[in-house]
C-alpha positions as CSV (number, residue, x, y, z in Angstrom):
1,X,-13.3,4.8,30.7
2,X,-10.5,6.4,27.5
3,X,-12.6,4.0,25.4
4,X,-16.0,6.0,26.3
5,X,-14.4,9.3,26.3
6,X,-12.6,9.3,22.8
7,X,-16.2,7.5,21.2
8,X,-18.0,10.3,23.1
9,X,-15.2,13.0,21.5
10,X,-15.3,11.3,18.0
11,X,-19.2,11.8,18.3
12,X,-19.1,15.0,19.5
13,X,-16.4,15.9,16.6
14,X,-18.7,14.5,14.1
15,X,-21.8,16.0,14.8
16,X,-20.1,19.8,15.0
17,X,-18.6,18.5,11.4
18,X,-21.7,17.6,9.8
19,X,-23.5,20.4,11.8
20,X,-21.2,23.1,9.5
21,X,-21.6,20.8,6.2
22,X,-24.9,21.0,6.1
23,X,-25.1,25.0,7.4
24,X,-23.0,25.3,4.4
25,X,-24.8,23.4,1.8
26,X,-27.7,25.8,3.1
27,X,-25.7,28.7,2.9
28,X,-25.2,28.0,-0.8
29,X,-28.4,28.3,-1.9
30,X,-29.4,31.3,-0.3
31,X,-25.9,32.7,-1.6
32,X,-27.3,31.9,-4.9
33,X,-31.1,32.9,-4.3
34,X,-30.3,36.4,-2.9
35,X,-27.8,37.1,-5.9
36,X,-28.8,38.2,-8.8
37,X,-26.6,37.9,-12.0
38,X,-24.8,40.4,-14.0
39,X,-26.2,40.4,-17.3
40,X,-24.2,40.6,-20.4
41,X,-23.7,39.5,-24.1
42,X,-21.8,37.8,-26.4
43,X,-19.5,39.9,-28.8
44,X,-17.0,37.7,-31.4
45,X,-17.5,34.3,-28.9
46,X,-16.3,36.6,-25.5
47,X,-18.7,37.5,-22.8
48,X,-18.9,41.2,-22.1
49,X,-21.0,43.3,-19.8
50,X,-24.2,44.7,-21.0
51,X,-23.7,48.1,-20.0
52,X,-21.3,50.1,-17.3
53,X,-23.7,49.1,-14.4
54,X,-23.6,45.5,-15.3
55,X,-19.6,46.1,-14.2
56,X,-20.4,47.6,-11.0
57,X,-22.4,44.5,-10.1
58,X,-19.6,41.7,-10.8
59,X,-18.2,42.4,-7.4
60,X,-22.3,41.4,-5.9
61,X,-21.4,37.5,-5.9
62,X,-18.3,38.0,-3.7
63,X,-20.2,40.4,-1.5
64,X,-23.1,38.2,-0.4
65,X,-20.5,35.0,-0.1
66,X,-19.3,37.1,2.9
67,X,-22.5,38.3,4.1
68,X,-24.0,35.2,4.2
69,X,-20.5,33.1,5.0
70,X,-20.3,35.3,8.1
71,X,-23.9,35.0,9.2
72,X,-23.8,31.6,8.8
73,X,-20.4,30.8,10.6
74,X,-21.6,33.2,13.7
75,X,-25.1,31.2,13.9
76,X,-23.4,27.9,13.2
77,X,-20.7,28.6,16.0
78,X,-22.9,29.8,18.8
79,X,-24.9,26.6,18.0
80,X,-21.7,23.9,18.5
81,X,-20.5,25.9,21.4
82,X,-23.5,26.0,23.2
83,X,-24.3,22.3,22.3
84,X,-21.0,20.6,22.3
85,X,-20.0,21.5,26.0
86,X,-18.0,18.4,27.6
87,X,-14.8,19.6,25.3
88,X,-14.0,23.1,24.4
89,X,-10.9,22.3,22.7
90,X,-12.1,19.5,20.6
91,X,-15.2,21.8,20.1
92,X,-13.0,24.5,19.1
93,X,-11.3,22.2,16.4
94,X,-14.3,20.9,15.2
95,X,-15.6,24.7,14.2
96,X,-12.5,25.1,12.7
97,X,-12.9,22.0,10.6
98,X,-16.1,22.1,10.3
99,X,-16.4,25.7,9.3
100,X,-13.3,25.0,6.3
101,X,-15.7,22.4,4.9
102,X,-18.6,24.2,5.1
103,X,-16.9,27.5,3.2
104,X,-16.1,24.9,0.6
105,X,-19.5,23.8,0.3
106,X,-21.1,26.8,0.4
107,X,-19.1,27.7,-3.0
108,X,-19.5,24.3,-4.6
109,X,-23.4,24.3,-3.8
110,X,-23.8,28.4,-4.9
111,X,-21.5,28.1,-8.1
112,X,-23.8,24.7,-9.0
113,X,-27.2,26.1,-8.7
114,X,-25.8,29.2,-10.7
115,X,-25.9,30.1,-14.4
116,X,-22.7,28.2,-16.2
117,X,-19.7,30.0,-16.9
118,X,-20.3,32.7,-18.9
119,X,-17.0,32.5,-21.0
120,X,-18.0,28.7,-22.0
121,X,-21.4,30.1,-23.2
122,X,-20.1,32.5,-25.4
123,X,-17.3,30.5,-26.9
124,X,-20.2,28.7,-29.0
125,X,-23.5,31.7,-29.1
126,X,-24.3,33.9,-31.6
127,X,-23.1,37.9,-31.6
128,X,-26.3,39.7,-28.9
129,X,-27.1,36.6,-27.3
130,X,-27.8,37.5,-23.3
131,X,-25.6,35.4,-21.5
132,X,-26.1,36.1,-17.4
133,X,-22.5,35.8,-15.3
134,X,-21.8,32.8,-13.4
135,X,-22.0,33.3,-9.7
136,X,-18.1,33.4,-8.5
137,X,-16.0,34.5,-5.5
138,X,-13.3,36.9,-6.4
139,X,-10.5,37.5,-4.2
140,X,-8.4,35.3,-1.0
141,X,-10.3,37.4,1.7
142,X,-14.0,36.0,1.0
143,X,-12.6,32.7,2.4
144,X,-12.4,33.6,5.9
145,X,-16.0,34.7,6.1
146,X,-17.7,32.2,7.5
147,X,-14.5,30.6,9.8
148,X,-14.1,34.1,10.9
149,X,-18.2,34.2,11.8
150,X,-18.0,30.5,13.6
151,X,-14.9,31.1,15.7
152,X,-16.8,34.8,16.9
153,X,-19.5,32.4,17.9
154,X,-17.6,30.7,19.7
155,X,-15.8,33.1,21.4
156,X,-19.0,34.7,22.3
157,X,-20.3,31.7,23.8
158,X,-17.1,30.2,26.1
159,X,-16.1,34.0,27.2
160,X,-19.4,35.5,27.4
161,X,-21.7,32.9,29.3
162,X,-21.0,31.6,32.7
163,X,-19.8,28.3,33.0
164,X,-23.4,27.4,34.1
165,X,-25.5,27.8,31.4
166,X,-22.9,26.0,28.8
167,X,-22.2,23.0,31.0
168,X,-24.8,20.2,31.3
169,X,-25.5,19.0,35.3
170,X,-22.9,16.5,35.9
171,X,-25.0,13.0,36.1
172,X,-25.0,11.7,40.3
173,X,-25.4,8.2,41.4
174,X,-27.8,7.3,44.3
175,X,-24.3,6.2,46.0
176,X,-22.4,9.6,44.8
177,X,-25.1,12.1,46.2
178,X,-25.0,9.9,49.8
179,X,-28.7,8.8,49.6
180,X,-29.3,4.9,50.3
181,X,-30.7,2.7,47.6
């Protein structure tokens, strides 16, 4: 019976972790198809914004990593809570290791499919040439995002639904339910 119980959990762990992998593979390339880079130039083999506004929109790649980090961690949690119901707490410690991975790959993926660093580029171009900004997360706080969105999910889930609609029917044997076989 432990033998069927921890392969059930390790099943259970590893689906919830590969559900938040792939949720944040996805989330990278909409991160990187909703943002749209800052354009600038090469000046003396430095990058440098094209104008004032082009400034102002250097903080846009950090801003839709949270948007879309926190969307996706909410969706992603409701999901492994309401489909990983024999084991809260291993469910709850898959999301959180499941939603660290996925916050990883949600940056790898983006910052991939994005332009290339914009200070390699204009090491080697010519003075003018447009260069657009690599897609980048500034800051520490962008990383909670998504973990912050899955764990919500969660919570909203366990609190706010009644045992009965998380819990699958328990499974009853002809000779458990009293009826003669």
């Amino acid at each position: 019976m432990t033998a069927a119980i921890d392969r059930r959990a390790l099943v259970q762990l590893g689906l919830v972790v590969a559900g938040f992998a792939a949720v944040g593979a996805l989330a990278g390339v909409v991160w990187q198809r909703v943002w749209t880079p800052t354009m600038g130039v090469a000046y003396d083999h430095q990058w440098t914004a094209a104008d004032a506004l082009g400034l102002q929109h250097e903080f846009s790649g950090t801003g839709w990593f949270v948007a879309i980090g926190l969307v996706a961690g909410l969706v992603a949690g409701i999901a492994a809570a309401l489909l990983a119901t024999r084991m809260p707490l291993l469910t709850l410690a898959a999301v959180v290791v499941g939603s660290a991975l996925a916050t990883w790959l949600m940056l790898v993926v983006g910052t991939a499919l994005g332009p290339a660093d914009q200070d390699v580029v204009a090491a080697t171009a010519a003075d003018g040439t447009k260069i657009p900004m690599a897609l980048a997360v500034t800051g520490r706080s962008p990383w909670i995002a998504l973990p912050s969105g899955a764990l919500i999910g969660v919570v909203l889930v366990f609190v706010g639904l009644p045992t009965r609609f998380r819990e699958p029917e328990p499974e009853h044997t002809p000779a458990e339910t009293g009826a003669a076989g």
